[in-house]
Backbone as CSV, one residue per row, in Angstrom:
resi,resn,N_x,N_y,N_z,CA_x,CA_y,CA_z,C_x,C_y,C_z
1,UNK,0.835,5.932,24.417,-0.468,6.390,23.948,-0.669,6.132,22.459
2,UNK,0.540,6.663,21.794,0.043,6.209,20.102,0.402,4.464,19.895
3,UNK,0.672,3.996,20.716,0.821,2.587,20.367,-0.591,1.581,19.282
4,UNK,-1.470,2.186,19.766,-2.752,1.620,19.313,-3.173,2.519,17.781
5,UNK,-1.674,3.076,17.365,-2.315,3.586,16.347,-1.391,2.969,14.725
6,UNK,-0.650,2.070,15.435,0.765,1.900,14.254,0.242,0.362,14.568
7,UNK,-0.482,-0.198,14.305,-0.271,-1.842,14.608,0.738,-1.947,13.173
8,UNK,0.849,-3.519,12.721,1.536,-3.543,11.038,0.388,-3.375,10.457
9,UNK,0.304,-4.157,9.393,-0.171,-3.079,7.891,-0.494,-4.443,7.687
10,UNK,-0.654,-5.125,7.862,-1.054,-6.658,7.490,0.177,-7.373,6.197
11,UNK,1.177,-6.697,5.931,1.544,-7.002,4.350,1.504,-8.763,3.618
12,UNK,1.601,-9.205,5.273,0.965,-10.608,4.481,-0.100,-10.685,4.008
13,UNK,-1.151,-9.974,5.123,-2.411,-10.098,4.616,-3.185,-11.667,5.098
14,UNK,-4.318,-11.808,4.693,-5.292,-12.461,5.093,-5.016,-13.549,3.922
15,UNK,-4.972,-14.778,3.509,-5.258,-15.445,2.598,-3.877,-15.081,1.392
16,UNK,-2.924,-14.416,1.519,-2.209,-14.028,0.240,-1.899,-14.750,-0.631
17,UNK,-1.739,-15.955,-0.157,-0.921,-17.011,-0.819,-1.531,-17.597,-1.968
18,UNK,-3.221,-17.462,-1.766,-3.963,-18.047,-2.845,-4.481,-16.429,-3.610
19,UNK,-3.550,-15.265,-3.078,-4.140,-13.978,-4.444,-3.561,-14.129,-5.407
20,UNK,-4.556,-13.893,-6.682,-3.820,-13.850,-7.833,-2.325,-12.872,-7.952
21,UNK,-2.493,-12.000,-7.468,-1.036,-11.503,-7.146,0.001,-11.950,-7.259
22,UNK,0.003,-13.232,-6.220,1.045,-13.798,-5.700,1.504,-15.421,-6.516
23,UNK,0.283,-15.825,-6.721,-0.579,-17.066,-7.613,-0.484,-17.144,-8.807
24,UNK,0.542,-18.239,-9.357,0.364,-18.226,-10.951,-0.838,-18.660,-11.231
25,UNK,-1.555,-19.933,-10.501,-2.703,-20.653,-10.698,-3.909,-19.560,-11.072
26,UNK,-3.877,-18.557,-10.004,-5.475,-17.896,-10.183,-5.688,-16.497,-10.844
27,UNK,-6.691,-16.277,-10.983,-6.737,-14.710,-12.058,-7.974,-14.681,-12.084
28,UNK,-7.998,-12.804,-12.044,-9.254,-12.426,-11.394,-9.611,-11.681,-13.160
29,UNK,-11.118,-12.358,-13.585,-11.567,-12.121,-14.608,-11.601,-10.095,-14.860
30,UNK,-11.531,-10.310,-15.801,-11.413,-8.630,-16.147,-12.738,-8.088,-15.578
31,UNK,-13.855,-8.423,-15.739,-15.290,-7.404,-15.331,-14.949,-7.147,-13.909
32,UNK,-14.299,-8.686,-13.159,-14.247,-8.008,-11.319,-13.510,-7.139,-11.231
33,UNK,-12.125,-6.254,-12.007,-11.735,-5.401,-11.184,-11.845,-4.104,-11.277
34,UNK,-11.571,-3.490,-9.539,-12.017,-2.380,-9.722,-10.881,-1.825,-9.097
35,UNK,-10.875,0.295,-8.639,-10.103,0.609,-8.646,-10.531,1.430,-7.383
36,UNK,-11.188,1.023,-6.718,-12.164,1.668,-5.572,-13.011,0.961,-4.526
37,UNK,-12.584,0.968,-3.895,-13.767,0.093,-3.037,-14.415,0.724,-1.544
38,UNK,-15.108,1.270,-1.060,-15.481,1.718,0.048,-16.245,0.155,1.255
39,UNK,-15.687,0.796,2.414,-15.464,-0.362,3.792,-16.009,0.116,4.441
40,UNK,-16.032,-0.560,6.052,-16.344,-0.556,7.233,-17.612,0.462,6.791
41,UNK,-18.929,0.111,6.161,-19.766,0.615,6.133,-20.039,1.890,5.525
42,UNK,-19.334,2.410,4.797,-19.154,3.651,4.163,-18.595,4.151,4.813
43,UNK,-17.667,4.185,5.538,-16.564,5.379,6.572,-15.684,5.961,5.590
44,UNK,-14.982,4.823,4.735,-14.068,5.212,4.233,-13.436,4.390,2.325
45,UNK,-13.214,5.347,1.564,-13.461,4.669,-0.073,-11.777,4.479,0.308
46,UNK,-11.381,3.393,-0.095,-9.796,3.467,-0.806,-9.632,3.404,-2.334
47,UNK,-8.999,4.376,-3.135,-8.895,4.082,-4.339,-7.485,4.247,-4.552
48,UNK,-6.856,3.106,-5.783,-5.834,2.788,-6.343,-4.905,3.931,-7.241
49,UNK,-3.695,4.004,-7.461,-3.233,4.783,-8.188,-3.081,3.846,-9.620
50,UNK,-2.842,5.038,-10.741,-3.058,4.222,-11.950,-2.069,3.279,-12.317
51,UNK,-2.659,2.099,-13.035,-2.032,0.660,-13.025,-2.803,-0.371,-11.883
52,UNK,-3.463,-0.132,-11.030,-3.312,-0.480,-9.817,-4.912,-1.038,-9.550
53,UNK,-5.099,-2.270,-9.204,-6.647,-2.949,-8.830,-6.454,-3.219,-7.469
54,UNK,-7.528,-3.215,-7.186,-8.035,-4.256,-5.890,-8.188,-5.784,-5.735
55,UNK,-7.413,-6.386,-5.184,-8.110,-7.690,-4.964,-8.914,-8.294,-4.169
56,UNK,-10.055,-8.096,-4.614,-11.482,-8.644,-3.834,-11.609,-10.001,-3.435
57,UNK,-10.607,-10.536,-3.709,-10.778,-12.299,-3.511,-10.044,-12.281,-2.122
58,UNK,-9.248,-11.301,-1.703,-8.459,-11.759,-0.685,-8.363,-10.375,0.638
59,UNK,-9.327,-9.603,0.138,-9.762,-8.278,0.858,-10.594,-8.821,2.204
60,UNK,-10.522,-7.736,3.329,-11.719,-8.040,4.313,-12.497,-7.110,4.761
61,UNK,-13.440,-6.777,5.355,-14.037,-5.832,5.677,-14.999,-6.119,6.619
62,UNK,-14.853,-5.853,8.172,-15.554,-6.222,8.658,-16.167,-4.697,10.089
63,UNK,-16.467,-4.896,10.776,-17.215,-3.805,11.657,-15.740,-3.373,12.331
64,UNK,-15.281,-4.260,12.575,-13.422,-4.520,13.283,-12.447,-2.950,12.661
65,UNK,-12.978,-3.859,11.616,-11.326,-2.644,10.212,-11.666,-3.614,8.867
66,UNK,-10.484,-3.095,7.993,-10.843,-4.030,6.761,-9.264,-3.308,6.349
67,UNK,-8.971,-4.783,5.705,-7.685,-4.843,4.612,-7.878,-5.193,3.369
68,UNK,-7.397,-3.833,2.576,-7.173,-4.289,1.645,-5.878,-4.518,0.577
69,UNK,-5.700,-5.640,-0.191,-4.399,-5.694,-1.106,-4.473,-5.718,-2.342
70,UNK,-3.874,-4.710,-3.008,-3.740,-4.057,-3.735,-2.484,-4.428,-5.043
71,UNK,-2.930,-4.708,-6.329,-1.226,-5.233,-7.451,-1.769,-4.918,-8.646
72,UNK,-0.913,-4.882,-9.515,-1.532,-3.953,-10.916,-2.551,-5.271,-11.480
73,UNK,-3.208,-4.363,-12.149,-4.240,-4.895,-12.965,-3.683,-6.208,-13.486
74,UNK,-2.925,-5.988,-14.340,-2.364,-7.202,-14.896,-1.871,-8.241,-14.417
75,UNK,-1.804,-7.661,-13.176,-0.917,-9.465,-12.364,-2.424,-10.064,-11.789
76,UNK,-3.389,-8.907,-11.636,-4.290,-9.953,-11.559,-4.971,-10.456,-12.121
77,UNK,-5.226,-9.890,-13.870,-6.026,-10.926,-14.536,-5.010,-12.022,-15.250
78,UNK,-3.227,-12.011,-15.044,-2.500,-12.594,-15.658,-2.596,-12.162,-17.574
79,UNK,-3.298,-10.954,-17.654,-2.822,-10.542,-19.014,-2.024,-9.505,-19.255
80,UNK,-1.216,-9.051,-20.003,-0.057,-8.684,-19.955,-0.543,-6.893,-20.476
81,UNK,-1.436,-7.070,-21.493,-2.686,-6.225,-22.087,-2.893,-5.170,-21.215
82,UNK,-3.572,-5.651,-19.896,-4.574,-4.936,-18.852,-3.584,-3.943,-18.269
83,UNK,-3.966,-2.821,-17.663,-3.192,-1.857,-17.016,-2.035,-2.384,-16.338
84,UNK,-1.423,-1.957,-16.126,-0.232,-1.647,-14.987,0.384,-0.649,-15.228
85,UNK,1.017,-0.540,-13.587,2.278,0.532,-13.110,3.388,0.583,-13.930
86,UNK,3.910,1.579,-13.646,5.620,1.634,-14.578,6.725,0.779,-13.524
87,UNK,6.237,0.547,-12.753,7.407,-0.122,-11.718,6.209,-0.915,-10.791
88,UNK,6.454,-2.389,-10.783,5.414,-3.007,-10.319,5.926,-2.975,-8.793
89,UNK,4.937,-3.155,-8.067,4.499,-3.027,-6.755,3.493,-3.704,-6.019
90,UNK,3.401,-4.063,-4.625,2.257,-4.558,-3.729,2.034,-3.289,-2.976
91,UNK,0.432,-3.230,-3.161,0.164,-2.004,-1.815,-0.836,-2.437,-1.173
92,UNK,-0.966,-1.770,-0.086,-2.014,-2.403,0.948,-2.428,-0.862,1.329
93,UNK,-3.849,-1.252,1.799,-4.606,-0.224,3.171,-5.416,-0.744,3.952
94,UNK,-4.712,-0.431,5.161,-5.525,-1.233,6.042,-6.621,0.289,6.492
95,UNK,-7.698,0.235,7.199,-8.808,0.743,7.612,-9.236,0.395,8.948
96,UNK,-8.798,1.190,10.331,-9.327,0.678,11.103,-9.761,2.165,12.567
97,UNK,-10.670,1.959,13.226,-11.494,2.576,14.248,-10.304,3.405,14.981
98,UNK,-10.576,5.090,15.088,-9.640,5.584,15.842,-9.418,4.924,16.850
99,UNK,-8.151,4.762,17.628,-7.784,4.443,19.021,-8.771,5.563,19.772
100,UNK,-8.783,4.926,21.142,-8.991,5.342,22.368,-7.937,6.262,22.789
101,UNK,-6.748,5.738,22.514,-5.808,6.704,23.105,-5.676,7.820,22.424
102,UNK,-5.539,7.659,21.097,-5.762,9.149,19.972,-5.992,10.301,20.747
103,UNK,-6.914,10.196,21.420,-8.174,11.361,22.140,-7.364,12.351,22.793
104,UNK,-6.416,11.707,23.798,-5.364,12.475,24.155,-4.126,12.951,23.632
105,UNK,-4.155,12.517,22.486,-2.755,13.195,21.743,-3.492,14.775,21.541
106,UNK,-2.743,15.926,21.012,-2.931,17.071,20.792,-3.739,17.557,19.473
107,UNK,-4.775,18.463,19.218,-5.666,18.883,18.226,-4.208,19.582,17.358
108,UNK,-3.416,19.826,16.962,-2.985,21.048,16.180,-1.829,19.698,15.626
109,UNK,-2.479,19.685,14.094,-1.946,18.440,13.465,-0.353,18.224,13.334
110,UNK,0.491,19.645,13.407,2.214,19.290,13.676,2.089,18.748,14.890
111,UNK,1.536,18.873,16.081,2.007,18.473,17.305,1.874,17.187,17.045
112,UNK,0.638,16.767,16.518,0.224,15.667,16.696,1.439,14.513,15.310
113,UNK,2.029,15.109,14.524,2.912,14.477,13.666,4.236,14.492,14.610
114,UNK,4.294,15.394,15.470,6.191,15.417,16.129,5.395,14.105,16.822
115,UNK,4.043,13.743,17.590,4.311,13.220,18.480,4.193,11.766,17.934
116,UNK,3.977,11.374,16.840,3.964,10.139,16.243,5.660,9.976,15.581
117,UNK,5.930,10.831,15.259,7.708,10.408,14.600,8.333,10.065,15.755
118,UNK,7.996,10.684,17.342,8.675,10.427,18.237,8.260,8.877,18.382
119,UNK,6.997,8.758,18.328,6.988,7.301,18.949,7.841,6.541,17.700
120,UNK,7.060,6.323,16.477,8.400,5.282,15.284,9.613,4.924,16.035
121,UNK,9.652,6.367,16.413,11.611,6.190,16.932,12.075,5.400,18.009
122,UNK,10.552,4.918,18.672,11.114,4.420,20.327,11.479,2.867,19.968
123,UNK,11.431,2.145,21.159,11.639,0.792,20.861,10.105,0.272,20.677
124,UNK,9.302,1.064,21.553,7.826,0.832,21.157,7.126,0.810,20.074
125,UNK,7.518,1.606,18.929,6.944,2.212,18.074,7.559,0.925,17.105
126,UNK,8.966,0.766,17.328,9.097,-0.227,16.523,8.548,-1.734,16.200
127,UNK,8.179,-2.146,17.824,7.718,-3.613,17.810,6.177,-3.285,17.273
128,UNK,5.399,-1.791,17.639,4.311,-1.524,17.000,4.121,-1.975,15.234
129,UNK,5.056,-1.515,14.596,5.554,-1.674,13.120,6.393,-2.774,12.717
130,UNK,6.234,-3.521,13.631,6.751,-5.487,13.336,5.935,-6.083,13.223
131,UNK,5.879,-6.986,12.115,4.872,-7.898,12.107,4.866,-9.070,12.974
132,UNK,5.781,-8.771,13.573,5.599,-10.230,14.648,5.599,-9.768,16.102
133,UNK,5.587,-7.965,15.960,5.642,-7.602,17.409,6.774,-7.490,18.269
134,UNK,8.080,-7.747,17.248,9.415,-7.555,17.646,10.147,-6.350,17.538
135,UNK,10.838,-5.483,18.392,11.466,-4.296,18.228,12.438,-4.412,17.016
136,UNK,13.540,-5.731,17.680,14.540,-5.731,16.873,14.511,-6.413,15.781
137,UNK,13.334,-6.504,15.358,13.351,-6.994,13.468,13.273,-5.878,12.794
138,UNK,12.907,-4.502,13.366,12.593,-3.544,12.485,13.583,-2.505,12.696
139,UNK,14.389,-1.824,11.531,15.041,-0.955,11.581,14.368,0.308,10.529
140,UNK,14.413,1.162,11.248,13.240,2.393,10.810,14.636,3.174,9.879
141,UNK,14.569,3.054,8.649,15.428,4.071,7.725,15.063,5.388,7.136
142,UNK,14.021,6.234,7.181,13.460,7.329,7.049,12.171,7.216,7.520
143,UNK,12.354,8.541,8.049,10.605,9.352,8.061,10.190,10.715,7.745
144,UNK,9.196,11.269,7.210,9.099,12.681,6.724,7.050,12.773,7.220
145,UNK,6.961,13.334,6.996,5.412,14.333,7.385,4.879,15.265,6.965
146,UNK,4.292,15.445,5.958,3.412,16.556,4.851,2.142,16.243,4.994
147,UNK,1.672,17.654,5.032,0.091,17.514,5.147,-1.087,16.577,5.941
148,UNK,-0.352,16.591,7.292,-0.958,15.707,8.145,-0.906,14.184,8.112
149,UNK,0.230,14.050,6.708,0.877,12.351,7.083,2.180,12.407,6.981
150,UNK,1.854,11.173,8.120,3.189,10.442,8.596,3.900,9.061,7.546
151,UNK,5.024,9.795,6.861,5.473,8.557,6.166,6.982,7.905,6.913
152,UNK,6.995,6.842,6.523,7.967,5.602,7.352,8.854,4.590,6.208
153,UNK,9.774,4.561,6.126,10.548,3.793,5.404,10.963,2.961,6.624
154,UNK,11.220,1.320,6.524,11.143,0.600,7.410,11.962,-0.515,7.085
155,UNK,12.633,-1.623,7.692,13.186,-2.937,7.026,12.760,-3.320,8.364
156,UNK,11.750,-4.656,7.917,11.417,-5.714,8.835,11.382,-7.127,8.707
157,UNK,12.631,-7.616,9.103,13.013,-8.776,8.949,12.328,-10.005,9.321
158,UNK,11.089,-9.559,10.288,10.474,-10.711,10.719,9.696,-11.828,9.826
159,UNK,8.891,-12.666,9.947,8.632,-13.582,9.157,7.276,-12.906,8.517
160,UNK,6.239,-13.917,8.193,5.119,-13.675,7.325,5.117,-12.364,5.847
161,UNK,6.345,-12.426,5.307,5.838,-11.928,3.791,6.217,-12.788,3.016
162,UNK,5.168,-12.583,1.956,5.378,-13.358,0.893,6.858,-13.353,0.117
163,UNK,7.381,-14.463,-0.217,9.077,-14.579,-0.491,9.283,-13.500,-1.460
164,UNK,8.617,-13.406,-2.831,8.543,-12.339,-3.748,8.513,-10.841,-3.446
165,UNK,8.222,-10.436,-2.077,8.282,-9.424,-2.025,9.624,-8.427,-1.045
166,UNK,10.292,-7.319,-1.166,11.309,-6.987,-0.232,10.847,-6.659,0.963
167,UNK,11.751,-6.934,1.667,11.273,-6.475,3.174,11.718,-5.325,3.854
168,UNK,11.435,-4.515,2.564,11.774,-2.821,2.682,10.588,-1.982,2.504
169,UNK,9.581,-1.651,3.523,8.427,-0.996,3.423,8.074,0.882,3.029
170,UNK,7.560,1.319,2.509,7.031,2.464,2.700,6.164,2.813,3.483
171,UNK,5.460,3.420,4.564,3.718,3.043,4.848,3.455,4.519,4.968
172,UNK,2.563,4.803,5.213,1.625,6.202,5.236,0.880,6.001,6.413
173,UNK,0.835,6.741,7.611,-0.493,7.104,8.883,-0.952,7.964,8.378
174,UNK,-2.495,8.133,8.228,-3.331,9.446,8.177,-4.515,9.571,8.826
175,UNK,-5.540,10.173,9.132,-6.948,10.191,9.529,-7.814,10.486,8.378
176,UNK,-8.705,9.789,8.199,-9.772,9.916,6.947,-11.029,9.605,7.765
177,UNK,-12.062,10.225,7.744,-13.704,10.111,8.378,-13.399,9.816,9.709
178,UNK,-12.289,10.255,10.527,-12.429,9.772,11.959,-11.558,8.264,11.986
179,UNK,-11.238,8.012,11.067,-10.522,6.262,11.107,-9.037,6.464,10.332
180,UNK,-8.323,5.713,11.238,-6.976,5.424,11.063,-6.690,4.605,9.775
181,UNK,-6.140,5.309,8.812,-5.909,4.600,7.647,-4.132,4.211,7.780
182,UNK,-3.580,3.119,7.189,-2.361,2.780,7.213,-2.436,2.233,5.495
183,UNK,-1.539,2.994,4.771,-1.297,2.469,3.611,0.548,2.102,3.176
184,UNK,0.702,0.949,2.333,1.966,1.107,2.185,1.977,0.472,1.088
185,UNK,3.155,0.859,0.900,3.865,0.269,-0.781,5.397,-0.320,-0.414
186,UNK,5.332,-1.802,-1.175,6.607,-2.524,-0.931,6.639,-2.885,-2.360
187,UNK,7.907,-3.147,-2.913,8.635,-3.745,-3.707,8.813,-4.809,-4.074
188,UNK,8.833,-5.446,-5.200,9.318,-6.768,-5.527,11.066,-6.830,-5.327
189,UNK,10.798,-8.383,-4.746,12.505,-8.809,-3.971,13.564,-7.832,-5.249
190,UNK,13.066,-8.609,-6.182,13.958,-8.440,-7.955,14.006,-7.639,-8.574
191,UNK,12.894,-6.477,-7.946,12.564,-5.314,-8.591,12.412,-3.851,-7.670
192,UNK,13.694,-3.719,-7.158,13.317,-2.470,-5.802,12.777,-1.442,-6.738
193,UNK,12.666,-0.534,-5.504,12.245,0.924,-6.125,13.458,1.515,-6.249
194,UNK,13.234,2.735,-7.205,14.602,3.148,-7.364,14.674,4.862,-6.642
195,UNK,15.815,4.972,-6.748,16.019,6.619,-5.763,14.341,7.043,-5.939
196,UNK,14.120,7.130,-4.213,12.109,8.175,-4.419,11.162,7.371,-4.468
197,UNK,11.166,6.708,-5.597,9.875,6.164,-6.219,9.587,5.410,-5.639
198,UNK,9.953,4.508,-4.113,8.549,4.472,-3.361,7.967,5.112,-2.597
199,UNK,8.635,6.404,-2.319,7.828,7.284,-1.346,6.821,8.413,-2.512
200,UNK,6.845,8.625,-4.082,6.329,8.790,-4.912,5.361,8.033,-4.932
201,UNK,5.609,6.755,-5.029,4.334,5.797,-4.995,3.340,6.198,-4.278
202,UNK,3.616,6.038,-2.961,3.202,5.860,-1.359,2.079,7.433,-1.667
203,UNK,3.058,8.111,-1.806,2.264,9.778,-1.758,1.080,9.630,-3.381
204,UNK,1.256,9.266,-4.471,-0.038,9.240,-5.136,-1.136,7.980,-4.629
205,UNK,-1.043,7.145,-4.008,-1.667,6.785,-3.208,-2.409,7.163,-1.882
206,UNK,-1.929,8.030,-1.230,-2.205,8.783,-0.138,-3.417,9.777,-1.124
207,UNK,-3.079,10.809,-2.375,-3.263,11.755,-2.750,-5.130,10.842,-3.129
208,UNK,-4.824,9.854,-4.064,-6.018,8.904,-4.755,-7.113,8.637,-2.999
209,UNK,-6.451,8.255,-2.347,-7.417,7.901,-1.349,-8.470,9.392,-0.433
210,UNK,-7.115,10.693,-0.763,-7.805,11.610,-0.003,-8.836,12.113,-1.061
211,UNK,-8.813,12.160,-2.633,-9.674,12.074,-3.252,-10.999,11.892,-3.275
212,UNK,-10.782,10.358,-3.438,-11.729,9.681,-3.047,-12.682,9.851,-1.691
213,UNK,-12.461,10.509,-0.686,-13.139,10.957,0.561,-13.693,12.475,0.786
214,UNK,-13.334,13.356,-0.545,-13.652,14.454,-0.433,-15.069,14.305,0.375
């Protein structure tokens, strides 16, 4: 039943290869960035924690869901000047239409968190949280649950991330306006996170987005 609620998180993403992010070539002029952007028609605002822009060049948003990817200010205008994080990072949020199946999981939000840690844990839950749809690329290394989210520490070996980045995930499940939000924070290969600080990350991100939806 919760299968339709953990797809991946896109961390490749749509187009990455040409984001300034990732891209020495390109850079997103200082007036475009922002630190907020609201989708799928006003359902839902995602906003950045500080250091942290949007990249609109490589974002989507459509009636479907919408992804967005997320790197400090400075990697995307390539000036050194412009904001950033104390520990650089890629984050993403993806945005997409409650499941169908949702409906039947339980109203009383612990039930409904035991019954999502249970799934992570299955073999289901895992190929759910593969980017290629494989059980055994993903080995699930923590999970915890505060305030009606579900967080996931993850290693997924499968293909499609960008080489620069580790393939050691954080992600966040929550409900915002009725829609399944999935946010996560990964690491540079060269630059992990250190004891916490990506599930620190992950959670002022969670905190900025529930903000933003008051």
């Amino acid at each position: 039943m919760l299968a339709g609620c953990f797809g991946g998180d896109g961390a490749s993403g749509p187009n990455l290869s040409d984001s300034p992010i990732f891209s020495a070539q390109r850079a997103t002029p200082r007036g475009d960035l922002v630190r907020a952007k609201t989708v799928m028609g006003g359902a839902v605002t995602i906003a950045t924690p500080k250091g942290f822009c949007i990249d609109t060049t490589s974002h989507q948003d459509t009636e479907a869901g919408a992804f967005i990817p997320i790197g400090a200010c400075a990697a995307l205008t390539k000036n050194a000047a412009d904001p950033k994080p104390e520990k650089p990072a890629f984050l993403t949020a993806t945005v997409l239409p409650m499941p169908v199946q949702a409906v039947g999981l339980p109203t009383d939000p612990d039930a409904r968190l035991r019954e999502a840690r249970g799934f992570v844990q299955s073999d289901a839950g895992r190929a759910a949280l593969s980017r290629d749809g494989r059980a055994e690329t993903v080995t699930l290394l923590d999970t915890k649950s505060a305030s009606g989210v579900l967080y996931v520490r993850i290693r997924d070996t499968s293909g499609g991330l960008p080489d620069s980045l580790s393939d050691t995930t954080w992600r966040a499940f929550l409900e915002v306006n009725g829609r399944l939000v999935t946010a996560s924070a990964t690491a540079f290969a060269d630059q992990p996170f250190g004891q916490g600080k990506g599930l620190a990350l992950l959670r002022d991100f969670v905190s900025q987005i529930r903000k933003a939806n008051r």
